[in-house]
C-alpha positions as a Markdown table, in Angstrom:
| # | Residue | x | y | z |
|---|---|---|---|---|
| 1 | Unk | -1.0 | 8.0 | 4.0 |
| 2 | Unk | -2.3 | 4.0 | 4.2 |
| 3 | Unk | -5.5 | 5.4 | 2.9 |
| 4 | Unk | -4.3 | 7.1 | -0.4 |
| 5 | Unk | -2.2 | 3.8 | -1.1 |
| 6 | Unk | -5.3 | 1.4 | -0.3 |
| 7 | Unk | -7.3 | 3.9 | -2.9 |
| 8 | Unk | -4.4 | 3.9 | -5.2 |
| 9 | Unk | -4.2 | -0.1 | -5.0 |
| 10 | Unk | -7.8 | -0.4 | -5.7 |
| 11 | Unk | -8.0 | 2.0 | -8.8 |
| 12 | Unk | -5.1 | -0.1 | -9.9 |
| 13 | Unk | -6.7 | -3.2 | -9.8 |
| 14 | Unk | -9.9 | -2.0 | -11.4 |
| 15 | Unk | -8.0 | -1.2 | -14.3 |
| 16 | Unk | -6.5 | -4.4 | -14.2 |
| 17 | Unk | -9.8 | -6.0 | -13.7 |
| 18 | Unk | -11.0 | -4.0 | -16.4 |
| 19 | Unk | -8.5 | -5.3 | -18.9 |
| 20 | Unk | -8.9 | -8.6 | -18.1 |
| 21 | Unk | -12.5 | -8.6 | -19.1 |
| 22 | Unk | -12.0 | -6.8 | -22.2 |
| 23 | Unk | -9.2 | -9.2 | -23.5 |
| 24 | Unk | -11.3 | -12.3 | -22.2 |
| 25 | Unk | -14.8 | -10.9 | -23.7 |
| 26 | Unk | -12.2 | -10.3 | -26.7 |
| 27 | Unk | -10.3 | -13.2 | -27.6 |
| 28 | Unk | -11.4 | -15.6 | -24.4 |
| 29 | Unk | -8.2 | -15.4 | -22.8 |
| 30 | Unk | -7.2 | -14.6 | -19.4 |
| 31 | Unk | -3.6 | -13.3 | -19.2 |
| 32 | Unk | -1.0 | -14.6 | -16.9 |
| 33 | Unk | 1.1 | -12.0 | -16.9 |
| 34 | Unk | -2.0 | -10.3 | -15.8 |
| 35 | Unk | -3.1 | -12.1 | -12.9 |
| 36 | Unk | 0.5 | -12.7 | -11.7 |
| 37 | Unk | 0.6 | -8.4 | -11.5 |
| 38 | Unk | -2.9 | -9.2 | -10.0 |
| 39 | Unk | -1.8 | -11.0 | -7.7 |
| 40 | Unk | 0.7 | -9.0 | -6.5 |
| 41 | Unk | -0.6 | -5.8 | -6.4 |
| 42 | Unk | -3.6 | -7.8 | -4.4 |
| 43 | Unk | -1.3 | -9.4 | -1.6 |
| 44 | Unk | 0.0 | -6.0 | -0.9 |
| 45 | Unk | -3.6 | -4.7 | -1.1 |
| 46 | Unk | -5.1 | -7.1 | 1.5 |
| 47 | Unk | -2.4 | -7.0 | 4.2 |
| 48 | Unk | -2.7 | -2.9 | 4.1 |
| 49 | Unk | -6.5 | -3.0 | 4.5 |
| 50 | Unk | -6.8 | -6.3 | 6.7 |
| 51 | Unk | -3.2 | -6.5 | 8.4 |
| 52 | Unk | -4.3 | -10.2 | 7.1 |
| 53 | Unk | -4.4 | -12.2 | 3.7 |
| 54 | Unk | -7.1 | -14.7 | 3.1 |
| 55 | Unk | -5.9 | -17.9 | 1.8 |
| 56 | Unk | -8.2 | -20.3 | 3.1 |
| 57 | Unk | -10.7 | -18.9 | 0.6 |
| 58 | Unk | -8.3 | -18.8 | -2.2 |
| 59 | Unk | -6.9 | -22.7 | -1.9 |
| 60 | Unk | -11.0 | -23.6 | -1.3 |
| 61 | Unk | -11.7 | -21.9 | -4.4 |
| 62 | Unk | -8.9 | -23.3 | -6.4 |
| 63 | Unk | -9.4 | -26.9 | -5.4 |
| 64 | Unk | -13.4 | -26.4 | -6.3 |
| 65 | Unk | -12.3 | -24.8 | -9.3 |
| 66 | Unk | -10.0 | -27.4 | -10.4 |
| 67 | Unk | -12.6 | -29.8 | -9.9 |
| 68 | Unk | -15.2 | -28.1 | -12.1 |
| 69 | Unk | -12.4 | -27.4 | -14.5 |
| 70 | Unk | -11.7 | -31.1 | -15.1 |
| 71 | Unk | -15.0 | -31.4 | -15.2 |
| 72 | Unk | -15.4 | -29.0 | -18.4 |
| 73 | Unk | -18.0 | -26.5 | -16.5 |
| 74 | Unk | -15.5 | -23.4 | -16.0 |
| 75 | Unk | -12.1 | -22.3 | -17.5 |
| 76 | Unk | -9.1 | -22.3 | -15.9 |
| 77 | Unk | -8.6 | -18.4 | -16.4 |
| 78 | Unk | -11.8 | -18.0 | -14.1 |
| 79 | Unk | -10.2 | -19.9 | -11.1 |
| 80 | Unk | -7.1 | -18.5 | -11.5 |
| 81 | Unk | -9.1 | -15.5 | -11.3 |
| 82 | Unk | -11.5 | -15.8 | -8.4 |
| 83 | Unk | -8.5 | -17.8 | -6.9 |
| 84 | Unk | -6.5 | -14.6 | -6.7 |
| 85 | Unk | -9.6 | -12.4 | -6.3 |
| 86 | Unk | -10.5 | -14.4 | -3.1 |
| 87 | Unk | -7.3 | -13.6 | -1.0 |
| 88 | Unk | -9.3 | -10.2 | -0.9 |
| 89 | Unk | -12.1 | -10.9 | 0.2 |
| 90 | Unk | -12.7 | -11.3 | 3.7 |
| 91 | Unk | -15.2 | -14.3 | 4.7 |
| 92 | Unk | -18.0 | -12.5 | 5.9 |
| 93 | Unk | -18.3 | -11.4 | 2.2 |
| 94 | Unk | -17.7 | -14.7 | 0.3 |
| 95 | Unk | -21.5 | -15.1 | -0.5 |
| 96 | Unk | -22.2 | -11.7 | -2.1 |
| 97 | Unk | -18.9 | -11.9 | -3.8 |
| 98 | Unk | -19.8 | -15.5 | -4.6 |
| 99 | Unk | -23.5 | -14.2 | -5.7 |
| 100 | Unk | -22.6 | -11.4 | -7.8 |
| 101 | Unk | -19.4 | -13.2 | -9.6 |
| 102 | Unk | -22.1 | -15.7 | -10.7 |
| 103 | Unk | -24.7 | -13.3 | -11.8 |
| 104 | Unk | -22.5 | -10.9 | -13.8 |
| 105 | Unk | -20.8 | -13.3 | -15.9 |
């Protein structure tokens, strides 16, 4: 039963995923409302797979994001992104996630 609601979870959050990057690739805005559900449907998401939710990553990621956002290099969108995306990803796979976030655009 955990199993079909971690697969549910993540099919969900593909398609949010999914229309996040349409409506940014679109009109180059990242939707609260959007990452808020995000957010949400991610906390539950992570503490059902990992009985854990990463924040560590997520505050590190948002404090170096706020940096590079005052410095004009990223938008705030993105780090709210990642910011959220990273209480899901467990350390041991920062880098690749890091690596391919970077890579793909």
């Amino acid at each position: 039963m955990k199993e079909c609601i971690i697969l549910l979870l993540n099919f969900f959050i593909i398609l949010l995923l999914i229309n996040l990057s349409w409506t940014d690739i679109r009109v180059r805005v990242i939707s609260n409302r959007v990452v808020t559900l995000l957010l949400v449907v991610i906390l539950i998401f992570t503490y059902l797979k990992y009985d854990t939710v990463f924040i560590f990553p997520a505050l590190v990621s948002l404090s170096v994001g706020f940096i590079l956002f005052t410095l004009k290099v990223i938008g705030a969108g993105d780090i709210k992104l990642i910011s959220v995306l990273m209480l899901a990803i467990p350390s041991f796979q920062i880098m690749s996630f890091l690596f391919f976030t970077t890579f793909s655009g």
